[in-house]
OpenMM code with the backbone's topology and positions (N, CA, C; nanometers):
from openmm import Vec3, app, unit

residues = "UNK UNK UNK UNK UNK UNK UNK UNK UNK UNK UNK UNK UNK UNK UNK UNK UNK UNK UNK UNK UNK UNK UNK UNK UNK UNK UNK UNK UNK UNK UNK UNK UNK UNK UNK UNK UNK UNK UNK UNK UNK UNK UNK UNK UNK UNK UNK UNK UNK UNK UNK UNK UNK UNK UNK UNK UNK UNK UNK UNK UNK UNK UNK UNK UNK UNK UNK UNK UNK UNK UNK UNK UNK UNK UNK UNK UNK UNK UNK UNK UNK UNK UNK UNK UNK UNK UNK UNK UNK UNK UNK UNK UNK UNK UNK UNK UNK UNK UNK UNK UNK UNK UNK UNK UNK UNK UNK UNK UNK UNK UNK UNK UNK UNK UNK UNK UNK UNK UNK UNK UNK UNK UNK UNK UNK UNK UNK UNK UNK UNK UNK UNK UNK UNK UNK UNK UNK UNK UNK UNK UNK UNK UNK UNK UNK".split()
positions = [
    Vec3(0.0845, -0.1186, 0.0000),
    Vec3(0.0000, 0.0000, 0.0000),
    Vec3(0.0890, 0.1249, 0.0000),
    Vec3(0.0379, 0.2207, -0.0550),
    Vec3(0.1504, 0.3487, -0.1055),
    Vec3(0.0638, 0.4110, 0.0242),
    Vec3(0.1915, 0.5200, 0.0507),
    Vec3(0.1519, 0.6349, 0.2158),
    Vec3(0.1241, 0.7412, 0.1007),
    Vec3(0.0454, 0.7864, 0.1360),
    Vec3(-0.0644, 0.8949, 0.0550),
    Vec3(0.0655, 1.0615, 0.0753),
    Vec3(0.0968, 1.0211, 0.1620),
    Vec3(0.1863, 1.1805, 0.2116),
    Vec3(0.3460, 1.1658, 0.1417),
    Vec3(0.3858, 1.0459, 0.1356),
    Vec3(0.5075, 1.0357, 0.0614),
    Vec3(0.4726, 1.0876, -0.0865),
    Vec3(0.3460, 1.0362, -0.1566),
    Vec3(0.3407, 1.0817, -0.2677),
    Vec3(0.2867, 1.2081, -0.3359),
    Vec3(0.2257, 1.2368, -0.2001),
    Vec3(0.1815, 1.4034, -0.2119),
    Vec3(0.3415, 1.5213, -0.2374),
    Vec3(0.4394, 1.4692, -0.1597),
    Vec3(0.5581, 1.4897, -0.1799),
    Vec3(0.6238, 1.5216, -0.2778),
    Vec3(0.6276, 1.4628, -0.3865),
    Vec3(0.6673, 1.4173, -0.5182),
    Vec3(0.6208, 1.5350, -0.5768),
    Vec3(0.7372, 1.5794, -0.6556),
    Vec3(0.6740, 1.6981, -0.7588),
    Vec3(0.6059, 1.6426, -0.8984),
    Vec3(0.5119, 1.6984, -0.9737),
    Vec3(0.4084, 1.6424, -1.0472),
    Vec3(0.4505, 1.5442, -1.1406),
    Vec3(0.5781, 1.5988, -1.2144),
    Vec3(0.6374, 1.5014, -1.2631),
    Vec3(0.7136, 1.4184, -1.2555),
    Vec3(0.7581, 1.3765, -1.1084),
    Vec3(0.7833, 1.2357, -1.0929),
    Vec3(0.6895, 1.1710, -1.0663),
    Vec3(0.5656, 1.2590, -0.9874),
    Vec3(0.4500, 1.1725, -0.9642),
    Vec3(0.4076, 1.0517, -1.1167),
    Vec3(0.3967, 1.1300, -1.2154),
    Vec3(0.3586, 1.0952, -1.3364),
    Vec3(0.4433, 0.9737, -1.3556),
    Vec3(0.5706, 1.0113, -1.3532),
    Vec3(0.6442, 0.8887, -1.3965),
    Vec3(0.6489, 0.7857, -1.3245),
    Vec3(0.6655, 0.8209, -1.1953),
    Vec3(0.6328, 0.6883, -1.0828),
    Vec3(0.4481, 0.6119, -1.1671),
    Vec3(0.3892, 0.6572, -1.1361),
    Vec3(0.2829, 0.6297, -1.1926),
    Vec3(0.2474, 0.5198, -1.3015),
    Vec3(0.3375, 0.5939, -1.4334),
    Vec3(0.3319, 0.5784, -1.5370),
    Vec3(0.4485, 0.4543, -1.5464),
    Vec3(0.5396, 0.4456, -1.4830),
    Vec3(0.6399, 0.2957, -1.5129),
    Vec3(0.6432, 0.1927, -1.4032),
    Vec3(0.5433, 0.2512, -1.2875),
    Vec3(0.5544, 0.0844, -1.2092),
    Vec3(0.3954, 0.0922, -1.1981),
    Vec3(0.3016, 0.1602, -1.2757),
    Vec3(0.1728, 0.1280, -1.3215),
    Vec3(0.1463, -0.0558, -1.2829),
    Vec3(0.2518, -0.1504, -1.2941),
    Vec3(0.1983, -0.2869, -1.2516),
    Vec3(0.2165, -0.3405, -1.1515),
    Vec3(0.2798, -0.2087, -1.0574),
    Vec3(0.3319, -0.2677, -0.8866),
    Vec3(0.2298, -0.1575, -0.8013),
    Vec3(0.1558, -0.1465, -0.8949),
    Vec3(0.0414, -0.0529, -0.8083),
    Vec3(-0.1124, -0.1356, -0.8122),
    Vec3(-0.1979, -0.1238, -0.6799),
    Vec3(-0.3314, -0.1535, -0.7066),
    Vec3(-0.3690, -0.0708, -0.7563),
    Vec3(-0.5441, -0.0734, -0.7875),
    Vec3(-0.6274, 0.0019, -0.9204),
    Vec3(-0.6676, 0.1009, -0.8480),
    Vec3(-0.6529, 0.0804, -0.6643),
    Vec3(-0.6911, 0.1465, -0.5775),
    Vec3(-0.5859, 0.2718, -0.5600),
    Vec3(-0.4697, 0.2501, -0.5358),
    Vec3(-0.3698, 0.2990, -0.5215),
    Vec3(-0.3491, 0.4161, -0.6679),
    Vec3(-0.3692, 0.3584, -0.7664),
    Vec3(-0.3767, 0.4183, -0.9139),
    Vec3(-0.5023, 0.5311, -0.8931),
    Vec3(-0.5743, 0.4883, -0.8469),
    Vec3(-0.6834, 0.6067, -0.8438),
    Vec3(-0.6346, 0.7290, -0.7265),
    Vec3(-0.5409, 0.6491, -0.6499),
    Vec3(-0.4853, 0.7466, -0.5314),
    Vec3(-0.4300, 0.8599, -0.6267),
    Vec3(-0.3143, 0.8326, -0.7134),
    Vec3(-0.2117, 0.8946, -0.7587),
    Vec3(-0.2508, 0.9948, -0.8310),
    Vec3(-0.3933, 0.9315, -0.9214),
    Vec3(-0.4859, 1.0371, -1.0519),
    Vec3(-0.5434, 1.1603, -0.9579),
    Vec3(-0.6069, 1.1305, -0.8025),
    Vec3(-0.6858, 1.2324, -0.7117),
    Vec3(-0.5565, 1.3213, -0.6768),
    Vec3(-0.4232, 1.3215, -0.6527),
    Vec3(-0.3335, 1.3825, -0.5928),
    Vec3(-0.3253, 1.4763, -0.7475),
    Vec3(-0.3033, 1.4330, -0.8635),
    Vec3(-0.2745, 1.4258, -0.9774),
    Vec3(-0.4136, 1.5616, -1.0275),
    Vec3(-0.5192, 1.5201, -1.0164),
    Vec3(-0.6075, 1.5851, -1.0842),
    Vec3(-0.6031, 1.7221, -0.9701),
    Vec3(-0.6085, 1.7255, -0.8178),
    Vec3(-0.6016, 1.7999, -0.7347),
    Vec3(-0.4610, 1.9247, -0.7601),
    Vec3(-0.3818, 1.8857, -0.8642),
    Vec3(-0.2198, 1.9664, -0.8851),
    Vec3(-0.3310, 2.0321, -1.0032),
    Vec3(-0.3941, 1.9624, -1.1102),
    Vec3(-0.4265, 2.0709, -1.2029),
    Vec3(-0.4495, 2.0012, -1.3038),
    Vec3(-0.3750, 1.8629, -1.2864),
    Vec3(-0.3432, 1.8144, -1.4370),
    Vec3(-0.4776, 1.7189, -1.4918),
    Vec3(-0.5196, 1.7184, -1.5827),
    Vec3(-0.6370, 1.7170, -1.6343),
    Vec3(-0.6627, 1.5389, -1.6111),
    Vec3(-0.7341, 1.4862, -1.5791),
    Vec3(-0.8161, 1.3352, -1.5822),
    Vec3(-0.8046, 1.2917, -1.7650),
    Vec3(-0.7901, 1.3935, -1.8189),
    Vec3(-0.8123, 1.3431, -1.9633),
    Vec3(-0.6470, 1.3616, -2.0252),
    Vec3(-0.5601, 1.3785, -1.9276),
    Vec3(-0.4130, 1.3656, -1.9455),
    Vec3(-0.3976, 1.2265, -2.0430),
    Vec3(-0.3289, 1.1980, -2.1531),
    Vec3(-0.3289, 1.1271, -2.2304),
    Vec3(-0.2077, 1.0048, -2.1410),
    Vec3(-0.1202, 1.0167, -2.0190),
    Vec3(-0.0375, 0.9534, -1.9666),
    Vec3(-0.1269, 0.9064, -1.8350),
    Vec3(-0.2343, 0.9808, -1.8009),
    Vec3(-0.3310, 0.9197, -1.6904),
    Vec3(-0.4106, 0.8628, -1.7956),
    Vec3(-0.4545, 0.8457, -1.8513),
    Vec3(-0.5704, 0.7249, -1.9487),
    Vec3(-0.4760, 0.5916, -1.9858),
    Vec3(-0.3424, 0.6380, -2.0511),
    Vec3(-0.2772, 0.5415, -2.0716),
    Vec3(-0.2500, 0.4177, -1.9324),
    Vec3(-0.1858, 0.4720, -1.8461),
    Vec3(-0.1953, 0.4272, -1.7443),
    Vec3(-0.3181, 0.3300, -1.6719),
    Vec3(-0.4188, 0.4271, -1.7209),
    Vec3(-0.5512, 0.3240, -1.6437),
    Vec3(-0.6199, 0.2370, -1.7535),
    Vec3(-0.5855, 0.2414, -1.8748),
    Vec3(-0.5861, 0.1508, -1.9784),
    Vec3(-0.5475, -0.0023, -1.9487),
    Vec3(-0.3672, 0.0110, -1.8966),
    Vec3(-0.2834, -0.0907, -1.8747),
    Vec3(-0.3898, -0.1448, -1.7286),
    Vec3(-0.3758, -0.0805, -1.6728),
    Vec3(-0.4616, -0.1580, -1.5326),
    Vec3(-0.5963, -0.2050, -1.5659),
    Vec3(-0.6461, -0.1775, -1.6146),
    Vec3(-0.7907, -0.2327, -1.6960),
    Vec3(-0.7386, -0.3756, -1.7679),
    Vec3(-0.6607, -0.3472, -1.8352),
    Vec3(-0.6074, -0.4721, -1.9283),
    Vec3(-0.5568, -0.5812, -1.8107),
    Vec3(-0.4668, -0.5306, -1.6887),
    Vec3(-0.4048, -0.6233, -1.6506),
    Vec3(-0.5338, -0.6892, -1.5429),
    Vec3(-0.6052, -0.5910, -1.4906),
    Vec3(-0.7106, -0.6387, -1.4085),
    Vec3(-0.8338, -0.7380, -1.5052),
    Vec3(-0.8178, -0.7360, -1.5638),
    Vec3(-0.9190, -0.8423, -1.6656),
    Vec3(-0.8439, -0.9507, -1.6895),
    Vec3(-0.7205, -0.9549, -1.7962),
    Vec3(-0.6110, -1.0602, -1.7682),
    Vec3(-0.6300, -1.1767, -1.6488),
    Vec3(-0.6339, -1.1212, -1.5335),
    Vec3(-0.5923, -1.1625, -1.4240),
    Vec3(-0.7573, -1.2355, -1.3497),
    Vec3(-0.8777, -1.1427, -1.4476),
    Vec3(-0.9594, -1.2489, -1.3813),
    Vec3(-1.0044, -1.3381, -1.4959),
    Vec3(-0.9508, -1.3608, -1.5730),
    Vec3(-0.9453, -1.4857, -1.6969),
    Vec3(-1.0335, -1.4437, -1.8019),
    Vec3(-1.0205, -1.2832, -1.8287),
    Vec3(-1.1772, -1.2742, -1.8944),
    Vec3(-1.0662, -1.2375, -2.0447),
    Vec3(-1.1427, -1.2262, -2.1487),
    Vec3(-1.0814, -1.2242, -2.3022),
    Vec3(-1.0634, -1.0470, -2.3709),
    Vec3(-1.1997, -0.9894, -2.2401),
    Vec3(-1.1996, -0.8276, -2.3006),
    Vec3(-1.2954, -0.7894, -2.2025),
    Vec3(-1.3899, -0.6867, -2.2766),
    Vec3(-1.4167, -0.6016, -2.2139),
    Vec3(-1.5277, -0.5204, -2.3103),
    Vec3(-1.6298, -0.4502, -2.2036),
    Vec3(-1.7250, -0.3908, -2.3506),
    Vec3(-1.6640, -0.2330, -2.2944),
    Vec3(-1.6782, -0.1735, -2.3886),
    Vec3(-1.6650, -0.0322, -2.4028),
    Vec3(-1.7957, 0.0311, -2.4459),
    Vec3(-1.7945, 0.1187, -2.3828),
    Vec3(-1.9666, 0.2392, -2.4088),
    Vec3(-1.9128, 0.3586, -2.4587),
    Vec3(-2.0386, 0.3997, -2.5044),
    Vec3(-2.0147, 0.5649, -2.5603),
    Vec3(-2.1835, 0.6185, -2.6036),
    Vec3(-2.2256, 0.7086, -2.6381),
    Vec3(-2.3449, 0.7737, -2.6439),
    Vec3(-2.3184, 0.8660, -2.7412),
    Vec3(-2.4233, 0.8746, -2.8096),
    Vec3(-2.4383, 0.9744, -2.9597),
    Vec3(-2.5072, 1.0476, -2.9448),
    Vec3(-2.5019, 1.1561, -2.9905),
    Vec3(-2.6099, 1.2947, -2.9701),
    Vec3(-2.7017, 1.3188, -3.1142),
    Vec3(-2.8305, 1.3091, -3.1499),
    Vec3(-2.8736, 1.3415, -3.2156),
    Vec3(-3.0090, 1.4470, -3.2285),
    Vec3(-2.9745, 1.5551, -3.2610),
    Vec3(-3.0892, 1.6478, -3.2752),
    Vec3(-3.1695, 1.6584, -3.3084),
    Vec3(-3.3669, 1.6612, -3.2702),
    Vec3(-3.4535, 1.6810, -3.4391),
    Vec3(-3.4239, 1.8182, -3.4947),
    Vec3(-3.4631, 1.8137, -3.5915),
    Vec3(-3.4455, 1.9354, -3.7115),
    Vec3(-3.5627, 2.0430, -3.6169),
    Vec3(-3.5461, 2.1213, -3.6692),
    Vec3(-3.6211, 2.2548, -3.6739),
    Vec3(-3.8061, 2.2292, -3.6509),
    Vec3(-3.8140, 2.1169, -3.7306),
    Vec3(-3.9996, 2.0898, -3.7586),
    Vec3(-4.0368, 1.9635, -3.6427),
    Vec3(-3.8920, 1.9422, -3.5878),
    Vec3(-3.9487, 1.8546, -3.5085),
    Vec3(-3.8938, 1.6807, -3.5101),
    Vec3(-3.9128, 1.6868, -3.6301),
    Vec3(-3.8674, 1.5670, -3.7332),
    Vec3(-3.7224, 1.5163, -3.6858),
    Vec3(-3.7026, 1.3923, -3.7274),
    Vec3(-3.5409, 1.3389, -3.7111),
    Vec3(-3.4567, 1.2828, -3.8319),
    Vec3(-3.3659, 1.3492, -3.8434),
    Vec3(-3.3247, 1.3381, -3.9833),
    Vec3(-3.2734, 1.2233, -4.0112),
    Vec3(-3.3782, 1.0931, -4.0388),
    Vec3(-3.3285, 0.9645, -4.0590),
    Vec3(-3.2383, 0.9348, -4.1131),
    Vec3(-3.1762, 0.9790, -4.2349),
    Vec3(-3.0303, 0.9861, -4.3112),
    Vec3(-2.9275, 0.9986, -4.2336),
    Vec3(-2.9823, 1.1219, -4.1515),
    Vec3(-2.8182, 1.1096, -4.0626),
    Vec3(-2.8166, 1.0079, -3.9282),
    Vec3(-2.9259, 0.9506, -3.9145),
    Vec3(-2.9331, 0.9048, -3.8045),
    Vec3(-2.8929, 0.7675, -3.9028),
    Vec3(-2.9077, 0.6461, -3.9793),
    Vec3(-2.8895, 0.5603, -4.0425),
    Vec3(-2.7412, 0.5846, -4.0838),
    Vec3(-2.7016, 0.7027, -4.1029),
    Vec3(-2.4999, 0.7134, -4.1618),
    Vec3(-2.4880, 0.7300, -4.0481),
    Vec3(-2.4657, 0.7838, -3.9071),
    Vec3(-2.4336, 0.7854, -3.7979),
    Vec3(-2.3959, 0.6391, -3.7180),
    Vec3(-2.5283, 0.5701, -3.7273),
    Vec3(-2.5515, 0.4075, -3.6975),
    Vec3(-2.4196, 0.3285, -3.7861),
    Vec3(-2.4135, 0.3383, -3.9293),
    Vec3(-2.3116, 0.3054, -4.0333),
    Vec3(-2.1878, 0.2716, -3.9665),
    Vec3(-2.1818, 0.4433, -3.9803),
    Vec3(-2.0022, 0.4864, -3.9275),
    Vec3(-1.9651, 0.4199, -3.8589),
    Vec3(-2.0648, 0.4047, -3.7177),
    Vec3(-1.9914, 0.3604, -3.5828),
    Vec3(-2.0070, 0.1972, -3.6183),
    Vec3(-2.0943, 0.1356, -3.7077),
    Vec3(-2.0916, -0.0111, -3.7216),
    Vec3(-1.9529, -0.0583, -3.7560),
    Vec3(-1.9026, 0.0284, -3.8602),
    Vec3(-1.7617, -0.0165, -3.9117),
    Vec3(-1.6583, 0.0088, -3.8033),
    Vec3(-1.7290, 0.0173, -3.7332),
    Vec3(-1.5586, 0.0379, -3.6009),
    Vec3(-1.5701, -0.0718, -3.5033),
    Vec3(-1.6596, -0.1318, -3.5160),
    Vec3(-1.7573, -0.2418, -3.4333),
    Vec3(-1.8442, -0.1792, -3.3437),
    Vec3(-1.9082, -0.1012, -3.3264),
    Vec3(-2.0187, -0.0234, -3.1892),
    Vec3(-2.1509, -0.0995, -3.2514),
    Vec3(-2.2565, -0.1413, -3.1897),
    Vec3(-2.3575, -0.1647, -3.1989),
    Vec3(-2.4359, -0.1023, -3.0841),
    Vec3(-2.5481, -0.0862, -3.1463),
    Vec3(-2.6947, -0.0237, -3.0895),
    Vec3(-2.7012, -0.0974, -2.9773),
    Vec3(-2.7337, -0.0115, -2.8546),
    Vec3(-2.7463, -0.1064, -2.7096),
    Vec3(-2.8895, -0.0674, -2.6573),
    Vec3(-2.9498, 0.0618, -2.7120),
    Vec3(-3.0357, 0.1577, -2.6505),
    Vec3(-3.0474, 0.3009, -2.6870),
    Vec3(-3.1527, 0.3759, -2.7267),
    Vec3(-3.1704, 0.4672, -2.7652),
    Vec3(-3.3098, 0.4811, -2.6887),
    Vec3(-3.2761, 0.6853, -2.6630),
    Vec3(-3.4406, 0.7289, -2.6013),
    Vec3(-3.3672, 0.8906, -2.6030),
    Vec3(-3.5099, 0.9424, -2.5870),
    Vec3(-3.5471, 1.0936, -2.6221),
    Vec3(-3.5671, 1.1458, -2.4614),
    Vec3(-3.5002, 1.2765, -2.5171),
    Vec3(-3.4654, 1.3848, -2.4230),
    Vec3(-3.5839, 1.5115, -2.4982),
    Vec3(-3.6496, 1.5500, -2.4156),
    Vec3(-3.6949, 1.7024, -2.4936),
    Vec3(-3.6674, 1.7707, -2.4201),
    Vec3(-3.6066, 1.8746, -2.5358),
    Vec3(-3.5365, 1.9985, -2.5294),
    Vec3(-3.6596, 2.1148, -2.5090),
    Vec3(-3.7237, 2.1173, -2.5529),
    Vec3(-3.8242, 2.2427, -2.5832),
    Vec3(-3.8826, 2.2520, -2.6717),
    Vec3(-4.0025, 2.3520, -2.7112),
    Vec3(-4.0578, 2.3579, -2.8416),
    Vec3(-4.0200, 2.4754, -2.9093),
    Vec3(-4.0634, 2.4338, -3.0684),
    Vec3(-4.0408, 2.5576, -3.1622),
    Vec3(-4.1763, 2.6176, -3.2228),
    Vec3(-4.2122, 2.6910, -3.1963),
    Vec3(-4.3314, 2.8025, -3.2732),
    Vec3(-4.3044, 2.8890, -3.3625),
    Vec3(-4.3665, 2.8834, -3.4735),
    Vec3(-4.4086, 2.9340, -3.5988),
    Vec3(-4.4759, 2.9974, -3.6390),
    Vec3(-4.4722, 3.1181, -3.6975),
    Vec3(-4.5943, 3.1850, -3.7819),
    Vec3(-4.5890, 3.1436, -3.8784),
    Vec3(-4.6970, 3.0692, -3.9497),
    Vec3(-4.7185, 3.0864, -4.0989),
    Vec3(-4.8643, 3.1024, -4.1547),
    Vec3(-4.8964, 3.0632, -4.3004),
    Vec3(-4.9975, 3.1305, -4.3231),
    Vec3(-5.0110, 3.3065, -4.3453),
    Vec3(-5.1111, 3.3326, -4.4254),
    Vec3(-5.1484, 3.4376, -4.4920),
    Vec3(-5.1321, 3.5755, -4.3625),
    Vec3(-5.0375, 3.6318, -4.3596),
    Vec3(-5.0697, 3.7848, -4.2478),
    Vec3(-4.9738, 3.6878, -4.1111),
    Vec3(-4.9138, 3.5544, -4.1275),
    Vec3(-4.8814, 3.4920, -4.0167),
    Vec3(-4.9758, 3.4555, -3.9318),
    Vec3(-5.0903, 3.4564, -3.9610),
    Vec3(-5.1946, 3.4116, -3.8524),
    Vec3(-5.2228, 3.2645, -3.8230),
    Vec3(-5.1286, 3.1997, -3.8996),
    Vec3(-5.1439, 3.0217, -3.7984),
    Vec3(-4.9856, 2.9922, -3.7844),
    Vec3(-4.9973, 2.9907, -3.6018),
    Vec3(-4.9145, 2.9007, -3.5412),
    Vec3(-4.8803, 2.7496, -3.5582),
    Vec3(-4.7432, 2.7042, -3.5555),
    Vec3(-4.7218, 2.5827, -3.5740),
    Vec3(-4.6167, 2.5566, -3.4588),
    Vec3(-4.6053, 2.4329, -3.3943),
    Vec3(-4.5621, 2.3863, -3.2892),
    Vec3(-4.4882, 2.2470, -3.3563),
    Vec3(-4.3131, 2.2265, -3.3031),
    Vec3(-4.2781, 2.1530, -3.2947),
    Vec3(-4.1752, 2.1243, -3.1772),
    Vec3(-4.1876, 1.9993, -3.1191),
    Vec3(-4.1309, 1.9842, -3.0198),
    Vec3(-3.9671, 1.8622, -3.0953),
    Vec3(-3.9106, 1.9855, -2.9851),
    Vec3(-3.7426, 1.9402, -3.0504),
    Vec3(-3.6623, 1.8731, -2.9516),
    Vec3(-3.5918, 1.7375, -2.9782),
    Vec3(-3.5855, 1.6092, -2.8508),
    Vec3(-3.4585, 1.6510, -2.9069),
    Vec3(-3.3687, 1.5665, -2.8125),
    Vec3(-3.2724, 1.5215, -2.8245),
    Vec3(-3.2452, 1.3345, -2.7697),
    Vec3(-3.1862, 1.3305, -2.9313),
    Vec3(-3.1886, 1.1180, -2.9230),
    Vec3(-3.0582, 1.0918, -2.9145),
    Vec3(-3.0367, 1.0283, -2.8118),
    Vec3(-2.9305, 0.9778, -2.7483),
    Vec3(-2.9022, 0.7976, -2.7409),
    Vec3(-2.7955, 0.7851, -2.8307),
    Vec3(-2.7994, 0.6360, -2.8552),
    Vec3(-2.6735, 0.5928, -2.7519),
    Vec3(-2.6727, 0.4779, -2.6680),
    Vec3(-2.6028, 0.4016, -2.6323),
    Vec3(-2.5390, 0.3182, -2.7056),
    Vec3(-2.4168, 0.3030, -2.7507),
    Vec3(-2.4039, 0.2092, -2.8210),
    Vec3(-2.3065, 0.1521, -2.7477),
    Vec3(-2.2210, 0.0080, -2.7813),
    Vec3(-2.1221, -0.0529, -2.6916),
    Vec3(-2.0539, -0.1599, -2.8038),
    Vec3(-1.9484, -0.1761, -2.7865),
    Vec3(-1.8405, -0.2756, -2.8650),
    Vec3(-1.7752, -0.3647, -2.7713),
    Vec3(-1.7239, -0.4828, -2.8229),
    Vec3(-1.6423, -0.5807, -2.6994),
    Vec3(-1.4905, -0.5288, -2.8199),
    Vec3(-1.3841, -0.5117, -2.7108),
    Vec3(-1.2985, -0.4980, -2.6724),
    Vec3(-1.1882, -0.5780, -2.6433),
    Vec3(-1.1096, -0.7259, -2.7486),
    Vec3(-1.0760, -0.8516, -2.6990),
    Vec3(-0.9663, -0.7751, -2.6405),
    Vec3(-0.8890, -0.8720, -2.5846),
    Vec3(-0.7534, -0.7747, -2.5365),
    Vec3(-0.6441, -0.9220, -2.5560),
] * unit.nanometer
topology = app.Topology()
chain = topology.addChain("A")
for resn in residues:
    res = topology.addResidue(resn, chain)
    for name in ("N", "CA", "C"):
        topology.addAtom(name, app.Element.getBySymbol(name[0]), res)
């Protein structure tokens, strides 16, 4: 177990490197110690040497319980148009794209945003109402390792 005050010690960038090269003599617990000391200095959670890092521990913590991978998630943002409507084209090339990377559909559902009102008609005298969602797809891929 690492003493939380020895490594508070450490200026940021040895922290990093300690971190980052005995990443496999550390628990996942301990690793999350180093990222809170780490994110608390300034340095961003989306640090490309803190992801890397918790990548390898993901990998080695799966490894280790006999498993082959892992699913990965992510969520898509899709807007209706202006009338309300959902622009099936982009929603079907959206679905596409992410198929060819391997992501599949896990779940999709609507958020409403608010409505849109319209004048139209002769002098503008008829209102039109559309209510504008936001569709949010879950999608998820396995991950062999």
């Amino acid at each position: 177990m690492i003493n939380i005050n020895s490594i508070k010690n450490l200026p940021t960038l040895t922290l990093l490197e300690e971190m980052s090269q005995k990443c496999n003599d550390y628990s996942f617990e301990e690793l999350l110690e180093f990222k809170r000391v780490l994110v608390e200095r300034g340095v961003s959670p989306d640090d490309p040497r803190i992801q890397e890092v918790f990548k390898n521990a993901r990998s080695n913590t799966i490894r280790q319980n006999g498993l082959k991978g892992y699913y990965e998630y992510t969520a898509v943002n899709i807007y209706d148009q202006d009338d309300g409507t959902v622009d099936v084209q982009k929603l079907i090339l959206t679905l596409n794209e992410l198929a060819v990377s391997g992501w599949r559909l896990v779940v999709g559902f609507s958020n409403k945003i608010g409505q849109n009102a319209s004048r139209t008609g002769i002098l503008n005298s008829h209102w039109e109402n559309a209510t504008i969602d936001q569709n949010i797809l879950i999608m998820e891929r396995f991950v062999e390792l």
